[in-house]
C-alpha positions in Angstrom: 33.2 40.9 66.2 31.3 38.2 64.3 31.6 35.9 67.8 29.5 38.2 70.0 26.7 38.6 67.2 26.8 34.5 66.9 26.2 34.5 71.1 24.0 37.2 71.3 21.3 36.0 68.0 20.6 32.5 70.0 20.2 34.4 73.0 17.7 36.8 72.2 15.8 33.8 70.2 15.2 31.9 73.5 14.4 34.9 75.3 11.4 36.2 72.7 10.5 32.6 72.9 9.5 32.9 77.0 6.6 35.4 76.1 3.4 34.6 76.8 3.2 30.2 77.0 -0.5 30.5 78.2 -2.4 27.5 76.7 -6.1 27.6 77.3 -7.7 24.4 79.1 -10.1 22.7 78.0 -13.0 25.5 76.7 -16.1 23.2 77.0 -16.6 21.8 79.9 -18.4 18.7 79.0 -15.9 15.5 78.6 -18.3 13.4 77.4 -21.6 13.3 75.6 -23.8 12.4 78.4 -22.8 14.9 81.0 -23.0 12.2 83.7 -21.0 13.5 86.2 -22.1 16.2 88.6 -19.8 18.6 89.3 -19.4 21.6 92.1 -17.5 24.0 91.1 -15.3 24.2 87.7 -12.3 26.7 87.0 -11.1 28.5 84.4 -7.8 29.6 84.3 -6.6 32.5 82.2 -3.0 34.4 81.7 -1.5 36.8 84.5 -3.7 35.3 87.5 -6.8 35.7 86.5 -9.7 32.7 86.6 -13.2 32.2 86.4 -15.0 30.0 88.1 -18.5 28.3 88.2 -20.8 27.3 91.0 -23.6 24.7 91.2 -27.0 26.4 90.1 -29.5 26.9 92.8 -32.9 25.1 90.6 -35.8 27.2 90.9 -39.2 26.5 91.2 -40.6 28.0 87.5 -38.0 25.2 85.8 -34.7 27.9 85.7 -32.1 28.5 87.8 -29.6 31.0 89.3 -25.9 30.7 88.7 -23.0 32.0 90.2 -19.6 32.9 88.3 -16.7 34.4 90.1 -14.2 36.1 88.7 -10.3 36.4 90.7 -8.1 39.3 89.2 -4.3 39.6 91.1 -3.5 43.2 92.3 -1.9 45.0 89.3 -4.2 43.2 87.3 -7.1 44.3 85.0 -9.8 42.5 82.6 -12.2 44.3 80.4 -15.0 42.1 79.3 -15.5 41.7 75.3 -19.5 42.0 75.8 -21.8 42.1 78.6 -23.9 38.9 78.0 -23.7 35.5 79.7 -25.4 33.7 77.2 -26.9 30.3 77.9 -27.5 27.9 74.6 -28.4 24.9 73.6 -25.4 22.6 74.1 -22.9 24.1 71.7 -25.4 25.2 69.7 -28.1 28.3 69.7 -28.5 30.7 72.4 -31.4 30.2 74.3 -31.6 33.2 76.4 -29.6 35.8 78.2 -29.0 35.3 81.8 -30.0 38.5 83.8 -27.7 39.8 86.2 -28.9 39.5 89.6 -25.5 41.1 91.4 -22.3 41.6 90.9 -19.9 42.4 93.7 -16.4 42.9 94.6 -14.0 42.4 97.6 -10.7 41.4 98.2 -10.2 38.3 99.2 -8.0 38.7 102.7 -10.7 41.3 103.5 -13.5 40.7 105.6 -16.6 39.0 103.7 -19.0 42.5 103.1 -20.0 43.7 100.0 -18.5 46.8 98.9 -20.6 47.9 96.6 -23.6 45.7 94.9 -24.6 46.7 90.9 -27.3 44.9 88.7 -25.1 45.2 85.6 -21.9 44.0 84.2 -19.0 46.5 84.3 -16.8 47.2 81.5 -13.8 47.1 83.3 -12.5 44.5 86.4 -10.0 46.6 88.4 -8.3 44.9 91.5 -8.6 46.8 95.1 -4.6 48.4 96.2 -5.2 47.0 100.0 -5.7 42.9 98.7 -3.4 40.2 97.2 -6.3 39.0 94.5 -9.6 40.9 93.8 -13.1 38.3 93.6 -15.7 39.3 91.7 -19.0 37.8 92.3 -21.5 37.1 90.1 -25.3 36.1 90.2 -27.3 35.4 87.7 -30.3 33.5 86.6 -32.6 32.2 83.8 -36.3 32.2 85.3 -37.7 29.8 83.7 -38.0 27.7 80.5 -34.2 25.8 80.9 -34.0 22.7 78.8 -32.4 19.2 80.0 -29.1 20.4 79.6 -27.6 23.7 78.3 -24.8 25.8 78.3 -23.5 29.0 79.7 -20.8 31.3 78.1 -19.4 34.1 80.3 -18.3 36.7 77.6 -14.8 36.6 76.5 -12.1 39.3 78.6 -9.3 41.1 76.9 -6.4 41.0 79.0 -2.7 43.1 78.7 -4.5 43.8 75.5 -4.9 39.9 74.1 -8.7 38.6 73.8 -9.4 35.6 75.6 -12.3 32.9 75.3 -14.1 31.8 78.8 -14.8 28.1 79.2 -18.3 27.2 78.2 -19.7 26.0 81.4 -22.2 22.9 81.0 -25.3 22.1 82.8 -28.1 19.5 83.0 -31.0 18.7 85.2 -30.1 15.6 87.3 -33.4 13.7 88.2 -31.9 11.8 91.2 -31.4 15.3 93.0 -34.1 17.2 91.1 -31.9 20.0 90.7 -30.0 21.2 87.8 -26.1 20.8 88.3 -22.9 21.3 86.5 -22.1 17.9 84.9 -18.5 17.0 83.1 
C-alpha cells in the first residue's frame, strides 16, 4: 500500500505545478530612457488568449492625439475590466488626463469588417461572439490637447478566470522628424 501513495504524491505535485505558468512581458513599454525608436503597433499578451494591443496615435492639430487599443478575447473567453479609465501620465509618473472614449466596437474577426454595435463608453464586461474563433474589440480614444513630449497610457487592468491582471503601460513621444506623436520603445 505504501508504493502506490509513494507514485501517486510525485504525481499530483507535477500536475498542480502545470497551473497557470503565465509570466507577464515586459509592463512598460519603453526599453530605454530616450524612447528613440518609433514603433507601430505593440502587443500585450495576457493568459487564456487574450491580448491588447496598441496602434500609432493619429497627432491632432490642438497638440493631442487619438489612440487606438484593441483588445482580442478567444471564444469561451471573457475579461472584465478593473476600472473604466485609460489614463495617460507623465512617464511613469502622474496622470495627466483621462483619455475620452471616442468608440468602442466589437466583431469577430473571420466576420466581415462592420461594426456591430458602436458605444461611447467602456463596458464592464468583454464577452466573445458564439459564431467567431477570437472576438476584437476596438477602441478609440483621444486626449484633445495639452500632451507633453512624451507620456504614457495605461489601459485599466482586466480580471480574467477570476485573476487580476496589469496591462502594459504603452509609451509615447512626439517625434519632430515626422511631426507626429508615435509609440517609441
Amino acid at each position: 500500500m505504501r508504493r502506490p501513495a509513494l507514485f501517486t504524491l510525485p504525481l499530483l505535485l507535477t500536475l498542480s505545478a502545470c497551473g497557470d505558468d503565465y509570466r507577464p512581458e515586459q509592463l512598460y513599454m519603453a526599453t530605454s530612457p530616450t524612447c528613440a525608436e518609433w514603433v507601430e503597433a505593440s502587443r500585450f499578451e495576457l493568459p487564456e488568449g487574450v491580448s491588447v494591443t496598441a496602434t500609432s496615435p493619429v497627432t491632432l492639430q490642438e497638440g493631442g492625439a487619438e489612440f487606438g487599443v484593441i483588445y482580442i478575447v478567444p471564444r469561451g473567453g471573457k475579461v472584465q475590466f478593473t476600472t473604466r479609465s485609460f489614463n495617460v501620465t507623465q512617464p511613469q509618473g502622474p496622470v495627466i488626463a483621462k483619455a475620452e472614449v471616442l468608440s468602442f466596437y466589437q466583431r469577430g474577426t473571420n466576420s466581415r469588417a462592420e461594426m456591430v454595435e458602436v458605444i461611447k463608453e467602456v463596458p464592464g464586461l468583454l464577452i466573445p461572439v458564439a459564431t467567431a474563433d477570437d472576438t476584437q474589440w476596438r477602441v478609440r480614444l483621444a486626449v484633445k490637447n495639452g500632451l507633453p513630449q512624451r507620456f504614457d497610457m495605461t489601459p485599466p487592468a482586466v480580471i480574467i478566470d477570476g485573476e487580476r491582471y496589469p496591462v502594459r503601460t504603452f509609451t509615447y513621444r512626439w517625434f519632430t522628424e515626422r511631426k507626429a506623436y508615435g509609440l517609441c520603445r
